[in-house]
Jmol script that loads the backbone (N, CA, C; Angstrom):
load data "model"
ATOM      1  N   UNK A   1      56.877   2.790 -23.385  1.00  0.00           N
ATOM      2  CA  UNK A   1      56.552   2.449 -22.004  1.00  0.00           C
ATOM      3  C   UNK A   1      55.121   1.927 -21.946  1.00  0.00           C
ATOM      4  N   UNK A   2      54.810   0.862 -20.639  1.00  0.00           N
ATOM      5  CA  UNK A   2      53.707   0.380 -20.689  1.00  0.00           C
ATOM      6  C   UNK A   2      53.284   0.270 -19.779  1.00  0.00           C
ATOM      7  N   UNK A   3      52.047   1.015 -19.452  1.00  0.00           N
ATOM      8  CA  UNK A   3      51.776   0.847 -17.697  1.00  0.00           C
ATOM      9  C   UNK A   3      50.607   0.046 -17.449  1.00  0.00           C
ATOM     10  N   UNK A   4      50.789  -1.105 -16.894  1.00  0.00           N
ATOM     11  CA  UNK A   4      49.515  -1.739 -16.183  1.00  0.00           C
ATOM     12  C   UNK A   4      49.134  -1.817 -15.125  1.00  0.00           C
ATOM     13  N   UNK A   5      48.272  -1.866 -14.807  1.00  0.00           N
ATOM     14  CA  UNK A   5      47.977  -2.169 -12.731  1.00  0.00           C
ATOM     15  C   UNK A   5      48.575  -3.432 -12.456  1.00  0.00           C
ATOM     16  N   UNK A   6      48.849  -3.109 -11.004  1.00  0.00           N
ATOM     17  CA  UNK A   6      49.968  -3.755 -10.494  1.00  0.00           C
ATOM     18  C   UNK A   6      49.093  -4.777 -10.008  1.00  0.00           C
ATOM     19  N   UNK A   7      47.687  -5.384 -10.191  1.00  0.00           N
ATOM     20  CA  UNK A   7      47.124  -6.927 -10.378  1.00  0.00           C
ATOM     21  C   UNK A   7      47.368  -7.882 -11.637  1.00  0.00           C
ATOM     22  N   UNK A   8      47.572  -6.500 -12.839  1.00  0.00           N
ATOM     23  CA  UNK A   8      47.501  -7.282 -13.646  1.00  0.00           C
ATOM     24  C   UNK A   8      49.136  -7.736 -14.221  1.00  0.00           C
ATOM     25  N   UNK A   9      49.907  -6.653 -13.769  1.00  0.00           N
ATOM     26  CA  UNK A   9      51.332  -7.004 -14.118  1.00  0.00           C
ATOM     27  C   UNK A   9      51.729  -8.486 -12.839  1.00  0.00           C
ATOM     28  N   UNK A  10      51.334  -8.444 -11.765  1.00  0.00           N
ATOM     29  CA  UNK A  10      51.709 -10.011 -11.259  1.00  0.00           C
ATOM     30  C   UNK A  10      50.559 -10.945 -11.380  1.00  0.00           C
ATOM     31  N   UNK A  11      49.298 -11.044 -12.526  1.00  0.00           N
ATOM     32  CA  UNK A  11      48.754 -12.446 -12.681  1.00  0.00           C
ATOM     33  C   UNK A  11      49.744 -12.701 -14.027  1.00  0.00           C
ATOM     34  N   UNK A  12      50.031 -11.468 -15.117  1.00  0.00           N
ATOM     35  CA  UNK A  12      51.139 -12.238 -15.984  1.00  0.00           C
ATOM     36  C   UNK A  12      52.645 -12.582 -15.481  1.00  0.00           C
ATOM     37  N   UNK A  13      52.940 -12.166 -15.091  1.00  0.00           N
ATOM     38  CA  UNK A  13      54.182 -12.969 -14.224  1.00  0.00           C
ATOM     39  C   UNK A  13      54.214 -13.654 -13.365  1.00  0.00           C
ATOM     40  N   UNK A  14      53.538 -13.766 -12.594  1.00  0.00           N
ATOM     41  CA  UNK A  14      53.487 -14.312 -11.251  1.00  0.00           C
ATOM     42  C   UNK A  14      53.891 -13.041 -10.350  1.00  0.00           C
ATOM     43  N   UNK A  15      53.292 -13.348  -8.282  1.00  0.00           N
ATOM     44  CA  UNK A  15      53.835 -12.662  -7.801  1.00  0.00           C
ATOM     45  C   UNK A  15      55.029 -12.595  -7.284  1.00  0.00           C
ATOM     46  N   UNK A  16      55.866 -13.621  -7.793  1.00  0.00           N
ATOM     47  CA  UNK A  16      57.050 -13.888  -6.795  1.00  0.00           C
ATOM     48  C   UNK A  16      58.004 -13.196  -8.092  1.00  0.00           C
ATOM     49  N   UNK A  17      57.841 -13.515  -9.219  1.00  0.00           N
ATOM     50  CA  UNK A  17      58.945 -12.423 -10.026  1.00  0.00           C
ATOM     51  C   UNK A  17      58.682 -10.817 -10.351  1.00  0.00           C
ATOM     52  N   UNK A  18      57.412 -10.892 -10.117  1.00  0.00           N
ATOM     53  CA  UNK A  18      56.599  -9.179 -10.141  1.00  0.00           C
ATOM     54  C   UNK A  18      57.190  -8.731  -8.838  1.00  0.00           C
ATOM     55  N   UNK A  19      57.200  -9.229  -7.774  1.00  0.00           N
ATOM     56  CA  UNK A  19      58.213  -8.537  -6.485  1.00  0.00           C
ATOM     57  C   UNK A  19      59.349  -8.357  -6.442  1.00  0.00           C
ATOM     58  N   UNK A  20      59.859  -9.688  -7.145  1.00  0.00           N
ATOM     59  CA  UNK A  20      61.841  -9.293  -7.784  1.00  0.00           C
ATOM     60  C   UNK A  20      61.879  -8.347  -8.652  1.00  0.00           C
ATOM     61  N   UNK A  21      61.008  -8.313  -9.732  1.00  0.00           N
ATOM     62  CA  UNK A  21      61.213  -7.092 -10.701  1.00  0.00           C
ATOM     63  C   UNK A  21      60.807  -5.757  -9.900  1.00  0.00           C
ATOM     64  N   UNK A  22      60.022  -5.600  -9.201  1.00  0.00           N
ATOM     65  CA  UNK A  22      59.645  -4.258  -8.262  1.00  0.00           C
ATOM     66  C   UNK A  22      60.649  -3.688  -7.273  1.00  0.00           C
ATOM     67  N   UNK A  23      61.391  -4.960  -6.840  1.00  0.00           N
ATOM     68  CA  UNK A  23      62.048  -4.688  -5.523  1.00  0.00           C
ATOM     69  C   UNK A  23      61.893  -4.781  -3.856  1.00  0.00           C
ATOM     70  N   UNK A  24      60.500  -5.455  -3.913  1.00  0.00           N
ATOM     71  CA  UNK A  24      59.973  -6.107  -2.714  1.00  0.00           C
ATOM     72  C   UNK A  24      58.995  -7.212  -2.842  1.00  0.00           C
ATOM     73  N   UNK A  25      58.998  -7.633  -1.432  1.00  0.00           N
ATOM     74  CA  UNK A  25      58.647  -8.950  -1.438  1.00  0.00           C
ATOM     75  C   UNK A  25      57.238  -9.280  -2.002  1.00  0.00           C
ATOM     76  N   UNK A  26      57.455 -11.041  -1.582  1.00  0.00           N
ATOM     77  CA  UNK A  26      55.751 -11.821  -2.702  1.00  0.00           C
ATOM     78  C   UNK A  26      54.952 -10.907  -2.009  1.00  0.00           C
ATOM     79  N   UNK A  27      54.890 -11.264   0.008  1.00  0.00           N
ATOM     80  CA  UNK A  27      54.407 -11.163   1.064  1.00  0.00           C
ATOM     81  C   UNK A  27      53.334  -9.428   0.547  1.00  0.00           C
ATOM     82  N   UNK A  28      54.849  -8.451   0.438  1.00  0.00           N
ATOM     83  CA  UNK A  28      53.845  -6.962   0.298  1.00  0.00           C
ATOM     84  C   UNK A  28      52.970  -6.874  -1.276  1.00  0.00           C
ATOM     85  N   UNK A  29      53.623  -7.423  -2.058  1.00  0.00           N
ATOM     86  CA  UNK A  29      52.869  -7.529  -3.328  1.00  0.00           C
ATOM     87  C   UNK A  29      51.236  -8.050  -3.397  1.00  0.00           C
ATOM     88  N   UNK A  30      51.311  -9.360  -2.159  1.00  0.00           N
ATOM     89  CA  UNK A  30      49.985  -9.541  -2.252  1.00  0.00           C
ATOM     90  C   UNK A  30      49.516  -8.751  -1.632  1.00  0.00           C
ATOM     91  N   UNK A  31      49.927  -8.372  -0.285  1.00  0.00           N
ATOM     92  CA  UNK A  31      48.573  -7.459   0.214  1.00  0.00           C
ATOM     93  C   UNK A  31      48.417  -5.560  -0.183  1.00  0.00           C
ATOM     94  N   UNK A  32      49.497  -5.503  -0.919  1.00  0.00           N
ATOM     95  CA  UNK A  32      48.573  -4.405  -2.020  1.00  0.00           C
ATOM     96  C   UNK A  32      47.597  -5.049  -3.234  1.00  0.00           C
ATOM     97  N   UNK A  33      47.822  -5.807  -3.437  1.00  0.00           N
ATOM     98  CA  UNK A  33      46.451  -6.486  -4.086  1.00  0.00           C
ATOM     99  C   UNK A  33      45.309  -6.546  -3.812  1.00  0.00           C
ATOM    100  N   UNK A  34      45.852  -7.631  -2.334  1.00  0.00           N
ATOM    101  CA  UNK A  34      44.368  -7.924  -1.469  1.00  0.00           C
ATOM    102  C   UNK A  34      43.832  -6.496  -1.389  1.00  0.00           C
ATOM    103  N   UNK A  35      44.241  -5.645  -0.572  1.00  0.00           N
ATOM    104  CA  UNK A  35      43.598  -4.008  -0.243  1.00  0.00           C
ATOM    105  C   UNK A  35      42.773  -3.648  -0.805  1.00  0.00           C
ATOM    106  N   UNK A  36      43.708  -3.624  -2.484  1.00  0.00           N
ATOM    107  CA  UNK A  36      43.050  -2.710  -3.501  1.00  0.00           C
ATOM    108  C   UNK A  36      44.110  -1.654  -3.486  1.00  0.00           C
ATOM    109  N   UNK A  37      45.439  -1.695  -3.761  1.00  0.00           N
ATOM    110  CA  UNK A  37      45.993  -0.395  -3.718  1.00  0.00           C
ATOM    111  C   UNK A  37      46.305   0.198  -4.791  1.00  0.00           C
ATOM    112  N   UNK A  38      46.214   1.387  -5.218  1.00  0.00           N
ATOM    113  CA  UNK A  38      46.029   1.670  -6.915  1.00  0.00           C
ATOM    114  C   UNK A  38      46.989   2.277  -7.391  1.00  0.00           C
ATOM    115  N   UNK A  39      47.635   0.746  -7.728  1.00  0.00           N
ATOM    116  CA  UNK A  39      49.598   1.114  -7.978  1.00  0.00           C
ATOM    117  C   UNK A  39      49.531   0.354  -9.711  1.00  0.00           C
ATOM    118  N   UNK A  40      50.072   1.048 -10.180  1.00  0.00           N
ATOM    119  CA  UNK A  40      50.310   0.957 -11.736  1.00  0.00           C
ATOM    120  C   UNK A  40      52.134   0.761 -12.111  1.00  0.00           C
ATOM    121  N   UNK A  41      52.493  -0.161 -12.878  1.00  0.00           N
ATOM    122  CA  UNK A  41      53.445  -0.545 -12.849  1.00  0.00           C
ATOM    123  C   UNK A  41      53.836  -0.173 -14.438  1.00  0.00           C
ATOM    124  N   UNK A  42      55.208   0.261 -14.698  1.00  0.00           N
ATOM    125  CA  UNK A  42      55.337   0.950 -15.920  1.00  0.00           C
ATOM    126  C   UNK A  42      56.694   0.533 -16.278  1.00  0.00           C
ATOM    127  N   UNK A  43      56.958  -0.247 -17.491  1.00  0.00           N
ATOM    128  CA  UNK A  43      58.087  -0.813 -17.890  1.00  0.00           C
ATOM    129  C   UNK A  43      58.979   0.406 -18.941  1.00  0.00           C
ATOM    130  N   UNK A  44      60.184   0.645 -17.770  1.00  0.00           N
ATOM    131  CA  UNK A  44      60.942   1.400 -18.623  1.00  0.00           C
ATOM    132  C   UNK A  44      62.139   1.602 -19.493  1.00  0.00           C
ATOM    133  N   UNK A  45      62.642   2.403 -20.477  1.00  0.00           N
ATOM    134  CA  UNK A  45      63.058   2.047 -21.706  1.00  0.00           C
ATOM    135  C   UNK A  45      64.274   0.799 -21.652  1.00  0.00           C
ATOM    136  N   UNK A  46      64.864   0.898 -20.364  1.00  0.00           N
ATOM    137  CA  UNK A  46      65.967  -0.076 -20.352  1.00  0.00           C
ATOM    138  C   UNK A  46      65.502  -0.958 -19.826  1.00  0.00           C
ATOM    139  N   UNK A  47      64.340  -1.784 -19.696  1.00  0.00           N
ATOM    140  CA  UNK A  47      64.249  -2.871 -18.947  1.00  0.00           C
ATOM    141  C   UNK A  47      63.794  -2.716 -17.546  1.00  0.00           C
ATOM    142  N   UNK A  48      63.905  -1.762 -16.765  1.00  0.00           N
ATOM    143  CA  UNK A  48      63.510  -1.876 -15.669  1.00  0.00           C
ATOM    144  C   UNK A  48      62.013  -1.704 -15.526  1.00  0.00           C
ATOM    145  N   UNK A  49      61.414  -1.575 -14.072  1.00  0.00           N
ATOM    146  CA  UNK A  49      60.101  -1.459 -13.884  1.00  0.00           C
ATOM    147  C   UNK A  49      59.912  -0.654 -12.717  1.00  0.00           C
ATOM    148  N   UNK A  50      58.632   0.105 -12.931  1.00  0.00           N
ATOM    149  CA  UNK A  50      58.572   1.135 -11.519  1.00  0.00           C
ATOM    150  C   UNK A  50      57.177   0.965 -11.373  1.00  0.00           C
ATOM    151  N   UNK A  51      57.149   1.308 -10.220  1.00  0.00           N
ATOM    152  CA  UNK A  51      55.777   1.576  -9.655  1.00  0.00           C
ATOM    153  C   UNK A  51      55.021   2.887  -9.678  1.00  0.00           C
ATOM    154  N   UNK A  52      53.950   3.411  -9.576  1.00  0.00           N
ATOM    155  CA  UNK A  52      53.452   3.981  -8.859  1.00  0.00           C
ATOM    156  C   UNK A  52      51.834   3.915  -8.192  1.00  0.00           C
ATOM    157  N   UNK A  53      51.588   4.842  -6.748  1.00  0.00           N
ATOM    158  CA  UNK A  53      50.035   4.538  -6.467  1.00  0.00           C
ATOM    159  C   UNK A  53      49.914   5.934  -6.524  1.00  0.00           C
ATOM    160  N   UNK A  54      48.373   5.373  -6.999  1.00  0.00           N
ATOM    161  CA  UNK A  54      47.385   6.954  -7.161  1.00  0.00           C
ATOM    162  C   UNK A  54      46.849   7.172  -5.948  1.00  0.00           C
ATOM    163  N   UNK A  55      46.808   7.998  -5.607  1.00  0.00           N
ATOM    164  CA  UNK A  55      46.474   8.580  -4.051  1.00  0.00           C
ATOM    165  C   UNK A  55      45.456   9.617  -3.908  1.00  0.00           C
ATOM    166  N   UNK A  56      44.233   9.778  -3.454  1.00  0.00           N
ATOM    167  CA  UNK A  56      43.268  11.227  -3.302  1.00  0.00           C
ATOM    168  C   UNK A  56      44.457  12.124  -2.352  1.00  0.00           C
ATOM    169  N   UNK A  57      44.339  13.227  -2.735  1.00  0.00           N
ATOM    170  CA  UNK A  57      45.003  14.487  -2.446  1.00  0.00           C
ATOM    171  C   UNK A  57      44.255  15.334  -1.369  1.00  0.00           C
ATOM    172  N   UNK A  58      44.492  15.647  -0.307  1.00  0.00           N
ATOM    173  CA  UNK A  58      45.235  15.263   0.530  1.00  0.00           C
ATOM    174  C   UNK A  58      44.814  13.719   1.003  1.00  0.00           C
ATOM    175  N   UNK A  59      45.817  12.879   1.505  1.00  0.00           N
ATOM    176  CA  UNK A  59      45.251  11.462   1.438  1.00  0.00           C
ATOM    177  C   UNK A  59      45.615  11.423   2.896  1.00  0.00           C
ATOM    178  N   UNK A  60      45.380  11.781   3.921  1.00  0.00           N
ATOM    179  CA  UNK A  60      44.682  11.521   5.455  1.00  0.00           C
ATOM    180  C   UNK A  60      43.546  12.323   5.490  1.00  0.00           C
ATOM    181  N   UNK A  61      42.411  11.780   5.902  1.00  0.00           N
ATOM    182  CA  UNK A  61      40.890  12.260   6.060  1.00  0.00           C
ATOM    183  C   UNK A  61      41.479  12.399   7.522  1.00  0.00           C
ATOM    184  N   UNK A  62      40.449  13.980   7.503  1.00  0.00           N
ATOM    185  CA  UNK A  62      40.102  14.617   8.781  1.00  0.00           C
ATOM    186  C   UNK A  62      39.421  14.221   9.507  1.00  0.00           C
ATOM    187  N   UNK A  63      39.737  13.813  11.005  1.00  0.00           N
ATOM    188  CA  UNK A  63      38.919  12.974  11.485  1.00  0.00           C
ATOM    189  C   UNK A  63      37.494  14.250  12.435  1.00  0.00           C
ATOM    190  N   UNK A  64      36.009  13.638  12.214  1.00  0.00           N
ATOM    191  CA  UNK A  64      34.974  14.175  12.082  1.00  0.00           C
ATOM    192  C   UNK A  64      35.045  14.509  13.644  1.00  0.00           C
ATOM    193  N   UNK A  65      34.558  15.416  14.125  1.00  0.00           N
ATOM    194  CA  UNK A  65      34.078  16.178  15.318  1.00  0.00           C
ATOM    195  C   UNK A  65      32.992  15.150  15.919  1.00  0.00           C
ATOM    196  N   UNK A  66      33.077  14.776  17.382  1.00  0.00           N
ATOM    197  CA  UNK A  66      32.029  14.072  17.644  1.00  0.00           C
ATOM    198  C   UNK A  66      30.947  14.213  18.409  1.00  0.00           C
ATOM    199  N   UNK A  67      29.827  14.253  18.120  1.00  0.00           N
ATOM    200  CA  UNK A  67      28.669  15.110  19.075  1.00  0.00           C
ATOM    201  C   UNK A  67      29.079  14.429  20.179  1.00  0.00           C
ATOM    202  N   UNK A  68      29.002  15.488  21.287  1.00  0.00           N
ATOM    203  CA  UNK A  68      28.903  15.389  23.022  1.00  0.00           C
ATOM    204  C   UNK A  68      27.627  15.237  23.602  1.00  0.00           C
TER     205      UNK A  68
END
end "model"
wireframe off; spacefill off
backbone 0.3
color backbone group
């Protein structure tokens, strides 16, 4: 298995077959790019391909108390 970030797995393919091989579109492929979203793509034993993103734990920030 081989996992690369999911910028670098669609500049070698392109994004329009890196979204067919993922399972969604060019459209969302680029803008997890654009973002910055920190998704790693991992080719598995039969050919297929998966994703995943790394996420800070818990990943909604508490929103801060605001002086009155």
């Amino acid at each position: 298995m081989n996992r690369v970030h999911i910028k670098e797995f669609a500049n070698q393919l392109g994004q329009t077959e890196a979204a067919v091989l993922l399972g969604m579109t060019q459209g969302g492929l680029s803008k997890a790019i654009r973002v910055g979203r920190d998704v790693y793509v991992t080719k598995q034993d039969d050919g297929t391909y998966t994703a995943e993103e790394v996420r800070p734990f818990p990943s909604q920030t508490i929103a801060k108390k605001s002086a009155a």
